[in-house]
VOPAGU-2260 file (C-alpha; in pm, 1 decimal, decimal comma):
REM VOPAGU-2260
SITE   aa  ch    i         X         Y         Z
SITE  UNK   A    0       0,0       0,0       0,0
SITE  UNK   A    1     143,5     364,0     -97,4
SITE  UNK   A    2     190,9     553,2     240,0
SITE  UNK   A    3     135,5     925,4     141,8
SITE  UNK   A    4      96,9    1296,8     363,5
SITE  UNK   A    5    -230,2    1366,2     248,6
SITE  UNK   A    6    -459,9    1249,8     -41,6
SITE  UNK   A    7    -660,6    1580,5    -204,9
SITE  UNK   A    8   -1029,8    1482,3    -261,9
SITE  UNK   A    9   -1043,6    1742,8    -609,4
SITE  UNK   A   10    -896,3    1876,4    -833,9
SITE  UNK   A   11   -1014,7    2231,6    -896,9
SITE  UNK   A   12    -855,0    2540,2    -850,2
SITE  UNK   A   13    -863,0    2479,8    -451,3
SITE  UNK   A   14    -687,3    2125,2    -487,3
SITE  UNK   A   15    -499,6    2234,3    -743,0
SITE  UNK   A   16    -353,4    2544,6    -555,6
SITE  UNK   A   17    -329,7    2320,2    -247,2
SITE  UNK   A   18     -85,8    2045,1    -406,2
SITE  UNK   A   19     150,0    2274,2    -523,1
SITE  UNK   A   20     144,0    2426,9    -166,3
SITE  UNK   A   21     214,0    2059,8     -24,8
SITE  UNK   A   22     485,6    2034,7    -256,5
SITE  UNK   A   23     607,1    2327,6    -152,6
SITE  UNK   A   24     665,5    2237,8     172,3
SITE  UNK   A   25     817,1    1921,8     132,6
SITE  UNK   A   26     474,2    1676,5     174,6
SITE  UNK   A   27     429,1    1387,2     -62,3
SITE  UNK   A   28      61,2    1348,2    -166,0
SITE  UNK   A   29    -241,8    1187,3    -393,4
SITE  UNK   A   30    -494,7    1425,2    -611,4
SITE  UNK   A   31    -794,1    1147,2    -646,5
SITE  UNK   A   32   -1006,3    1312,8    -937,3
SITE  UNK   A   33   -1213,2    1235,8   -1197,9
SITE  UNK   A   34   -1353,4    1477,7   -1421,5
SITE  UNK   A   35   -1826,3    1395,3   -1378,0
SITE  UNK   A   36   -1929,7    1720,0   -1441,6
SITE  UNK   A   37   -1817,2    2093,0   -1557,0
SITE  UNK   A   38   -1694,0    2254,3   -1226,5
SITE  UNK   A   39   -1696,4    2610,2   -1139,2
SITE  UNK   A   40   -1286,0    2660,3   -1167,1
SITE  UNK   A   41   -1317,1    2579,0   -1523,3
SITE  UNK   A   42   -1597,2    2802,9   -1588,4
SITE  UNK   A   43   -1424,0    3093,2   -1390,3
SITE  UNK   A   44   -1281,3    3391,3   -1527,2
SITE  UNK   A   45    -962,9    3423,0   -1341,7
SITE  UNK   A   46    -982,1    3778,6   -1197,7
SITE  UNK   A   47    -876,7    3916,9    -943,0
SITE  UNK   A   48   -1034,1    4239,3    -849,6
SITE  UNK   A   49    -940,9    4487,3    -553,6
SITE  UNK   A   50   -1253,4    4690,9    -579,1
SITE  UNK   A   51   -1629,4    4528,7    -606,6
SITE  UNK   A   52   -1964,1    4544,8    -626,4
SITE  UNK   A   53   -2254,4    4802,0    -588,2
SITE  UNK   A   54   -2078,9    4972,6    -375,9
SITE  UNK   A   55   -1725,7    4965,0    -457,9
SITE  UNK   A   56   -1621,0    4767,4    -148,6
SITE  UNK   A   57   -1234,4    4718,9    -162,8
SITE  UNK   A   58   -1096,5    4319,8    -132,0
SITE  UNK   A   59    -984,5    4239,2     229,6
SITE  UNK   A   60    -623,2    4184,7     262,6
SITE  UNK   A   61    -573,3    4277,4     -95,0
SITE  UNK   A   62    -227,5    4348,1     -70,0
SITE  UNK   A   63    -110,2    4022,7     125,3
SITE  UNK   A   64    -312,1    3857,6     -98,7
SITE  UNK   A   65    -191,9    4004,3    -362,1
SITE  UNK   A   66     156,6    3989,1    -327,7
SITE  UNK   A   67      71,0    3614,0    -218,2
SITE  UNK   A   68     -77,0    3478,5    -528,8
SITE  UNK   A   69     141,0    3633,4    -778,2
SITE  UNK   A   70     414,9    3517,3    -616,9
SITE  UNK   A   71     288,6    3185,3    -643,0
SITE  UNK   A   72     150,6    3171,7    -976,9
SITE  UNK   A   73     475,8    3300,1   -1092,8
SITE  UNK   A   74     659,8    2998,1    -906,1
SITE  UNK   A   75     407,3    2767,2   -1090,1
SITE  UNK   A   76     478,1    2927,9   -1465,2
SITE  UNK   A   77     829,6    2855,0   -1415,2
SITE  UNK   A   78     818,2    2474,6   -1270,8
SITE  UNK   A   79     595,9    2372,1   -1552,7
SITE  UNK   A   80     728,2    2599,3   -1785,7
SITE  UNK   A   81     392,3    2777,9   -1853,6
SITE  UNK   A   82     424,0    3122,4   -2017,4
SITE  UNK   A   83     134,1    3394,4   -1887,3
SITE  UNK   A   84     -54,7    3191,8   -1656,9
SITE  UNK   A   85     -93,3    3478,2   -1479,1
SITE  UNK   A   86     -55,9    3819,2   -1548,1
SITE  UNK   A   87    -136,2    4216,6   -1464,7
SITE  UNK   A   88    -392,0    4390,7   -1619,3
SITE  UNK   A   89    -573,4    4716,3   -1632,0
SITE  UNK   A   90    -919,7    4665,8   -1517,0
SITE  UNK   A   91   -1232,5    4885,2   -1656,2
SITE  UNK   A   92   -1538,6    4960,4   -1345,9
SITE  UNK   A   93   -1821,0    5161,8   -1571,6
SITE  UNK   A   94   -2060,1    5288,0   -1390,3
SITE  UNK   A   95   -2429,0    5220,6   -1502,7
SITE  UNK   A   96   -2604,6    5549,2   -1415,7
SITE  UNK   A   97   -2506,6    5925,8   -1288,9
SITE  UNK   A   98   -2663,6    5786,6    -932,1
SITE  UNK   A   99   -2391,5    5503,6    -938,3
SITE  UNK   A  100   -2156,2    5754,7    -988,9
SITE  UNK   A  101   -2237,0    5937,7    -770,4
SITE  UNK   A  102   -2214,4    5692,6    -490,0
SITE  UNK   A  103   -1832,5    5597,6    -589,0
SITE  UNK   A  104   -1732,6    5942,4    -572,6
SITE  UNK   A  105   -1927,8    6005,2    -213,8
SITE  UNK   A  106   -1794,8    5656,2     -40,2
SITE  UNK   A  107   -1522,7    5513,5    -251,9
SITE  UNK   A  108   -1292,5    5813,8    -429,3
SITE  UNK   A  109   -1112,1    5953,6    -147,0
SITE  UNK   A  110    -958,3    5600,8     -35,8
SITE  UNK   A  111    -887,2    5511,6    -368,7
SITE  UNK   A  112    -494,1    5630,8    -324,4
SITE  UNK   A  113    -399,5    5482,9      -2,9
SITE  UNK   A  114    -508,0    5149,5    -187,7
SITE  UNK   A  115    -435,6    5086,3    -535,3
SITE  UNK   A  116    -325,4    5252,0    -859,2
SITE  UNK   A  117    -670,1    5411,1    -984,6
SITE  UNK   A  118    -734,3    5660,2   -1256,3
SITE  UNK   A  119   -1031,4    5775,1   -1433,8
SITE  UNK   A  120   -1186,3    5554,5   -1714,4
SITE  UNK   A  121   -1109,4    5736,5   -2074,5
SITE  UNK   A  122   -1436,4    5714,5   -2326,3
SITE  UNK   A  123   -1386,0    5511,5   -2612,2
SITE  UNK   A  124   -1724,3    5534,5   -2819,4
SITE  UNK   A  125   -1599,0    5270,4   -3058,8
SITE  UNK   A  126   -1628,9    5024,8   -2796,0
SITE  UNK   A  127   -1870,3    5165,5   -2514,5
SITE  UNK   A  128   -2226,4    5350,9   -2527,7
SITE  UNK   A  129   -2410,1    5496,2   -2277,3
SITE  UNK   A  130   -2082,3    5623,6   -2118,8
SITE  UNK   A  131   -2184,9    5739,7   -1744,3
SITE  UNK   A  132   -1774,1    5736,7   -1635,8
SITE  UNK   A  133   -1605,4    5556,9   -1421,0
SITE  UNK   A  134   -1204,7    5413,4   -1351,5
SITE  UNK   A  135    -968,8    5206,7   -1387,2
SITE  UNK   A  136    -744,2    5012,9   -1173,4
SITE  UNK   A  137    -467,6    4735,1   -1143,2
SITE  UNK   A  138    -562,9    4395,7   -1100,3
SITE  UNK   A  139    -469,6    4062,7   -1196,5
SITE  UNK   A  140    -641,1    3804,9   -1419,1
SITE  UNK   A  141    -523,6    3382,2   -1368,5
SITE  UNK   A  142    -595,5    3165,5   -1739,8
SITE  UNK   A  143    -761,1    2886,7   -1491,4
SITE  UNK   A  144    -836,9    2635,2   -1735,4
SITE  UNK   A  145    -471,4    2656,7   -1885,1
SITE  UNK   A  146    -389,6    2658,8   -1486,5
SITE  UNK   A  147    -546,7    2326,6   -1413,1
SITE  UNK   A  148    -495,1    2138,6   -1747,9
SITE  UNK   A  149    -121,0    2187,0   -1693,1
SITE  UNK   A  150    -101,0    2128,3   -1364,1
SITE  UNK   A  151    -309,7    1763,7   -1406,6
SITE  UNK   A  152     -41,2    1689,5   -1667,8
SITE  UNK   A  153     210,8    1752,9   -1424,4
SITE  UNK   A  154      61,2    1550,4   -1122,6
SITE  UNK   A  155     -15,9    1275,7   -1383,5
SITE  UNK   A  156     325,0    1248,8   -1550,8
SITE  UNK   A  157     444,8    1235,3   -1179,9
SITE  UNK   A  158     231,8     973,5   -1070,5
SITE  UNK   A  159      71,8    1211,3    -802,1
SITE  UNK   A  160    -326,5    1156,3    -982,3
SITE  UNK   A  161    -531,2     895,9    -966,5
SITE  UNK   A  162    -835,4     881,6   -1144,2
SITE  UNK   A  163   -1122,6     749,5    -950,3
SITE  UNK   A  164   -1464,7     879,1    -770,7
SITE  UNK   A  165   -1439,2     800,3    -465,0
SITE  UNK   A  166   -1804,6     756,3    -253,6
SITE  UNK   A  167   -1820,9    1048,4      -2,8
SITE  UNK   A  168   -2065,4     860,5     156,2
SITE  UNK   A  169   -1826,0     605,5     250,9
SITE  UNK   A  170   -1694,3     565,6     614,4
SITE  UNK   A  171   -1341,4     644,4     660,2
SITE  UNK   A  172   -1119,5     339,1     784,9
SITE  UNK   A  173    -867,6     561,4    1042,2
SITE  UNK   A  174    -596,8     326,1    1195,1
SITE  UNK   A  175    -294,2     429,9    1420,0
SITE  UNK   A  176    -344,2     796,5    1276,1
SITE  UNK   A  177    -387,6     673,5     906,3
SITE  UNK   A  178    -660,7     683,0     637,6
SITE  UNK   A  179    -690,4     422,4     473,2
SITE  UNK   A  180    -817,7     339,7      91,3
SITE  UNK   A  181    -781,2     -30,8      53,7
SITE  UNK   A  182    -941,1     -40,4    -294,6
SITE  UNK   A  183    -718,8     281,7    -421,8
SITE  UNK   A  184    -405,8     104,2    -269,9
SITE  UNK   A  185    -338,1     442,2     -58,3
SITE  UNK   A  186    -248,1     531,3     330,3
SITE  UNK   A  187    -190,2     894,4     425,4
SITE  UNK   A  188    -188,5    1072,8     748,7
SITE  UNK   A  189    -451,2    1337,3     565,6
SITE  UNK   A  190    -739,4    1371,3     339,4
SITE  UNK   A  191    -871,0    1674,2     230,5
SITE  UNK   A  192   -1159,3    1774,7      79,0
SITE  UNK   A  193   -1172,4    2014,6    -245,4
SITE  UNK   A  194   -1480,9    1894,3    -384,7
SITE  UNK   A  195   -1687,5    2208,9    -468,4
SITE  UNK   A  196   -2071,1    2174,2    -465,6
SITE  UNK   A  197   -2179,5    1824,7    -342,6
SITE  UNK   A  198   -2557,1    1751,8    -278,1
SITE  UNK   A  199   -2428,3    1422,2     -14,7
SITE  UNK   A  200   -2098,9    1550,8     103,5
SITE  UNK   A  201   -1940,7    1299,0     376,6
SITE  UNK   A  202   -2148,0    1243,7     690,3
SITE  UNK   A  203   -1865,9    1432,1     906,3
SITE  UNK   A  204   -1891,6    1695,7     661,2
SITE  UNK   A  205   -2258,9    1739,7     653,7
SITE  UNK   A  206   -2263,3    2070,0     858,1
SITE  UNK   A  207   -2102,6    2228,6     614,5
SITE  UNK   A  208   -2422,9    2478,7     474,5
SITE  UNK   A  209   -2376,0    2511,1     141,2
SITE  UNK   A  210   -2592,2    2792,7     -50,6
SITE  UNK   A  211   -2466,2    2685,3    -426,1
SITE  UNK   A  212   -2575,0    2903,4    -733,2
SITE  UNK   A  213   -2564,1    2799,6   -1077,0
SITE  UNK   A  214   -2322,6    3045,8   -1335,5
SITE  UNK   A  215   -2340,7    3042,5   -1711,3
SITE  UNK   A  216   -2078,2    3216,4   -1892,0
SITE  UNK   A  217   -2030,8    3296,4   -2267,3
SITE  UNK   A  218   -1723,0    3287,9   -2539,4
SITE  UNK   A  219   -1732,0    3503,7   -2816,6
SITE  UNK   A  220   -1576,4    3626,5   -3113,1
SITE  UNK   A  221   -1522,0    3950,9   -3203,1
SITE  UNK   A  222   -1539,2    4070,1   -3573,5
SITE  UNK   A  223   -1456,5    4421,0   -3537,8
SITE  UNK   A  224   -1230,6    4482,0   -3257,4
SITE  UNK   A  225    -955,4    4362,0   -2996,4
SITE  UNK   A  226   -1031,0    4422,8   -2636,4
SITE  UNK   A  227    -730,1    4514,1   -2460,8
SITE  UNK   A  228    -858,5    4520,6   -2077,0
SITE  UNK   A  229   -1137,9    4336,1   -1837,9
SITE  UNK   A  230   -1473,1    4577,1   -1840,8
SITE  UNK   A  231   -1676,2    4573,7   -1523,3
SITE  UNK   A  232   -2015,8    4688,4   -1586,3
SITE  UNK   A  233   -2304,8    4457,8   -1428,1
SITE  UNK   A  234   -2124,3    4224,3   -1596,6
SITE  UNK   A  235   -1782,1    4176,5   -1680,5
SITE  UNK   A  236   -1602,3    4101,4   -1979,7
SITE  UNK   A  237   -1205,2    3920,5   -2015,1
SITE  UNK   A  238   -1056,9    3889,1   -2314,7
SITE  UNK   A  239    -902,4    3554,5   -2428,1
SITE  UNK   A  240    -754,9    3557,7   -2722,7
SITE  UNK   A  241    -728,2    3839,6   -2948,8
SITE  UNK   A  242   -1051,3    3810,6   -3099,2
SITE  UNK   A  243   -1264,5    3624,7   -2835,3
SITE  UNK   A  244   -1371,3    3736,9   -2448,7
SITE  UNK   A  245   -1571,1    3582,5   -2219,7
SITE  UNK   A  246   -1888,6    3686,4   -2087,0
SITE  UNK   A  247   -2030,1    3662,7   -1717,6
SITE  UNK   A  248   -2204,9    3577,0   -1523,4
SITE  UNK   A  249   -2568,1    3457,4   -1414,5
SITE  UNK   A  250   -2694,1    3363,5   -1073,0
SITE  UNK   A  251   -2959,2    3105,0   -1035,4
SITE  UNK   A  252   -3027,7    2966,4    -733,2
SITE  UNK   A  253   -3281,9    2690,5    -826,7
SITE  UNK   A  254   -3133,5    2522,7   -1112,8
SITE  UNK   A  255   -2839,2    2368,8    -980,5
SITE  UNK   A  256   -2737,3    2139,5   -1302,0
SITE  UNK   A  257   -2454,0    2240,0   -1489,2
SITE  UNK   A  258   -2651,0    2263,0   -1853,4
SITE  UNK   A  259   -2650,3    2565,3   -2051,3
SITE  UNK   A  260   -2978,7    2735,6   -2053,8
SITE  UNK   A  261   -3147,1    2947,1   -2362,0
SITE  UNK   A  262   -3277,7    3212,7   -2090,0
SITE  UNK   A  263   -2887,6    3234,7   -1941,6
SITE  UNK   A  264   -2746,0    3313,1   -2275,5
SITE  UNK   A  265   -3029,0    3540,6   -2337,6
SITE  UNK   A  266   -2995,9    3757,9   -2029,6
SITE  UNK   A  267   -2610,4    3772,7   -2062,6
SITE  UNK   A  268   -2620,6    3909,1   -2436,9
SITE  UNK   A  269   -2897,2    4154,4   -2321,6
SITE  UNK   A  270   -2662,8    4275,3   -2065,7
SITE  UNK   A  271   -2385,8    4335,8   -2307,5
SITE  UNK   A  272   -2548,7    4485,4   -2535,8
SITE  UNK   A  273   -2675,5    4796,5   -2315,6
SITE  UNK   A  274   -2318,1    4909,2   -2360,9
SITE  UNK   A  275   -2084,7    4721,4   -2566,8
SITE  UNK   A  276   -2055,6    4814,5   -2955,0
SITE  UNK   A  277   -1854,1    4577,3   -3108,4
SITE  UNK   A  278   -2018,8    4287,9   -3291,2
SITE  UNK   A  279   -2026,6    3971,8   -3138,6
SITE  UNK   A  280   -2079,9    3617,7   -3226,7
SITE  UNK   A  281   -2153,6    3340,4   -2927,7
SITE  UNK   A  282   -1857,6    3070,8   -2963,9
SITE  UNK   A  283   -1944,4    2907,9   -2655,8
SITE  UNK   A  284   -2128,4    2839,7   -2391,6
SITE  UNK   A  285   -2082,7    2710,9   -2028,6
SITE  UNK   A  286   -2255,5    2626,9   -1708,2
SITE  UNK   A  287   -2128,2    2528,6   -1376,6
SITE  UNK   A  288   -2243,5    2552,0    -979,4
SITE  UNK   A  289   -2009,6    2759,8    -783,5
SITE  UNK   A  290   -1977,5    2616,4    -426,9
SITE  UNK   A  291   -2088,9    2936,7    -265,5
SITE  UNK   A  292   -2130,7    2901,4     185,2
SITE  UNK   A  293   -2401,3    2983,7     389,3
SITE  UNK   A  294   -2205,9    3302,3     506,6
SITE  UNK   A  295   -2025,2    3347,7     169,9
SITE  UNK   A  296   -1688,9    3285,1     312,1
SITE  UNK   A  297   -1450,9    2984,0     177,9
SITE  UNK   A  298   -1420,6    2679,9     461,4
SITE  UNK   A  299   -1046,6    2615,9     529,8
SITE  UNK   A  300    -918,6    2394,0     778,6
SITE  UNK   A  301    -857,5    2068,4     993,3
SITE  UNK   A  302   -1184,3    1892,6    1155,9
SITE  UNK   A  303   -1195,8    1986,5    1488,0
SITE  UNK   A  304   -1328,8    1602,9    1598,8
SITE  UNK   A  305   -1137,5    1401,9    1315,7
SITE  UNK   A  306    -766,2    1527,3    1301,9
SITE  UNK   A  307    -711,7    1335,9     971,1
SITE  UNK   A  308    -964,0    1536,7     760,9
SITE  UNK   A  309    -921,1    1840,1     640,3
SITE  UNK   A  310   -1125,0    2118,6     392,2
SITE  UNK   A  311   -1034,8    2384,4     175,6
SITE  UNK   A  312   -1383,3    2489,3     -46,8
SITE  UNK   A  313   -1613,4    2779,9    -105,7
SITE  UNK   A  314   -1357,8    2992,1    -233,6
SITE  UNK   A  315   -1595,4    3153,8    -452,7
SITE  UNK   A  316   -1560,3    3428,1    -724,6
SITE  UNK   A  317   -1224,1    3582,5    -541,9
SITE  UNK   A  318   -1109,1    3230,9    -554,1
SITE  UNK   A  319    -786,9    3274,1    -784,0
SITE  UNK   A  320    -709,1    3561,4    -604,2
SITE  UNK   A  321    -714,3    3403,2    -194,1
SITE  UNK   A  322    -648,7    3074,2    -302,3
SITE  UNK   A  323    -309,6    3111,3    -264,1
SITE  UNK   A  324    -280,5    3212,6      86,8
SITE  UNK   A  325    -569,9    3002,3     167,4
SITE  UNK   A  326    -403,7    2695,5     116,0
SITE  UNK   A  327     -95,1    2810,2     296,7
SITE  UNK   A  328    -349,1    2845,9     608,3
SITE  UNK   A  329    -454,4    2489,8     555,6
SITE  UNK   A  330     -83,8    2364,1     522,7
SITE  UNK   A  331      37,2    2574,5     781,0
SITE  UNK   A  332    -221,9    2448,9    1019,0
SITE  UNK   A  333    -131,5    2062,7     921,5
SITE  UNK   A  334     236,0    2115,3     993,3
SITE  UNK   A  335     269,1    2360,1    1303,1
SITE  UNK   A  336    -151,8    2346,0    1432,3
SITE  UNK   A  337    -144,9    2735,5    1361,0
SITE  UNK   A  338    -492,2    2845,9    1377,4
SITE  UNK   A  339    -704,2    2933,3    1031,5
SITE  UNK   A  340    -892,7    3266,5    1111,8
SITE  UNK   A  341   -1175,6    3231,8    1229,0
SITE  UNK   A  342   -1384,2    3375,3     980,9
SITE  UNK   A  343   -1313,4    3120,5     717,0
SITE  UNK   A  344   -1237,5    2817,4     994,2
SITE  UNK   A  345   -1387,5    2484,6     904,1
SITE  UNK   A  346   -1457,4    2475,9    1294,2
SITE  UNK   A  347   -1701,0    2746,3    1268,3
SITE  UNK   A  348   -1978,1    2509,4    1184,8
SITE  UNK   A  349   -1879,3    2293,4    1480,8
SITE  UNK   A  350   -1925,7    2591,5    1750,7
């Protein structure tokens, strides 16, 4: 039987991000994965944002984080020998309406720099209508598809994936501080949970409250112009390739299947089209649940009754941005029992 550190239950952009971290610090480990259904990291954009929302509420921690993840995506382009996994951007907010505006430059403006590099938005009617103002700011942008199709080639090729489901309903066989997986032929002092949205998550898991909401995104193709930036507006917009950006995103809370829909595509190509000139065609289309908490904070950390198991989920839509330091948490909680804060503590659902 193959005695391991930990086995990784997933392999998104939370397992994903938390085997390199294991690697990092010197842990062998298993990524058990096998690809059922479209998950939420593939469907992601990849952005990472310091200022959000209706009403312009800057990221927590942004610079830690920051400084966190693009060190570590960096570290990750050159051991696989990626090029632009990762990279800076300038970042587009519009606003929608002279009220919006209005509220940004009564509670956001005069913060804006002791925070981050921000600059009023310049009009270009060739590419947006119904121009209202707004700014623009640094931020980052992860290709997270790219991110975890190299990175499974990698684990693969180095005999750290195994592709299997394995039954979360299962009991866990725990002997002399082990888990055990006699069928998978595996023995590790950890397992840890990156599954995203499960409808039967493990027993011991089960107070974990989940408040999942479907997300359709669309790829299209420009035929008239090159979109050099991410555009906030509602909506946003990423560009992917010279002619092609992405489109997002819906919320639906009662559909939780990850099949395109005609009324997601619809209501996403309405949106655009209150601002956005250039002609479009629709390339692609893409569904997936994003494994959104009760409290809309990510769930990191070692069960407080079962010492082998551990979680890192929920990370959300600021998920390539935390992940990073997130999954140092975890790891640094494994190795030296240094507390995860308790706002994004597994053990908060065991208080």
């Amino acid at each position: 039987m193959q005695q391991v550190d930990a086995i990784i239950v997933g392999q998104g952009l939370a397992g994903t991000t938390l085997a390199w971290t294991l690697l990092d610090a010197g842990l062998d480990f298993v990524v058990l994965d096998r690809k059922t259904r479209t998950s939420a990291s593939e469907v992601a954009a990849g952005l990472m944002t310091p200022i959000t929302g209706r009403r312009f509420a800057f990221q927590p921690d942004w610079d830690v984080d920051w400084e966190v993840a693009s060190t570590f995506y960096r570290s990750i382009e050159q051991r696989i020998n990626a090029e632009r996994l990762f990279h800076n951007v300038r970042m587009t907010r519009l606003f929608r309406s002279d009220e919006e505006a209005g509220v940004f430059h009564s509670k956001a403006e005069g913060r804006l720099d002791e925070s981050i590099d921000c600059k009023p938005a310049a009009h270009d009617p060739t590419l947006i209508r119904d121009f209202y103002g707004g700014f623009e700011m640094s931020g980052g942008k992860l290709n997270v598809s790219e991110y975890l199709t190299l990175s499974r080639d990698w684990l693969q090729n180095s005999g750290r994936l195994v592709s299997a489901d394995l039954d979360l309903q299962a009991p866990l066989t725990i002997q002399q501080g082990r888990v055990e997986f006699p069928e998978f032929e595996l023995s590790s002092r950890w397992i840890i949970y990156c599954t995203g949205f499960v409808s039967s998550p493990a027993e011991f898991l089960s107070s974990i409250q989940f408040n999942p909401a479907k997300g359709e995104v669309l790829d299209l193709e420009l035929t008239s112009h090159n979109l050099p930036e991410v555009i906030h507006r509602g909506i946003w917009i990423a560009s992917q390739r010279e002619d092609s950006i992405r489109v997002g995103a819906t919320y639906k809370w009662s559909d939780l299947s990850d099949v395109p829909t005609r009324e997601g595509r619809q209501w996403l190509l309405d949106r655009l089209s209150e601002f956005f000139v250039p002609e479009t065609r629709v390339v692609g289309h893409m569904a997936a649940v994003r494994p959104t908490m009760h409290d809309f904070q990510p769930v990191v950390g070692i069960h407080p009754h079962l010492p082998n198991v551990g979680v890192l989920n929920g990370l959300g839509s600021k998920g390539s941005l935390t992940a990073p330091r997130l999954a140092q948490a975890l790891v640094a909680q494994m190795l030296h029992q240094t507390p995860v804060p308790g706002k994004v503590s597994l053990s908060r659902w065991y208080n």
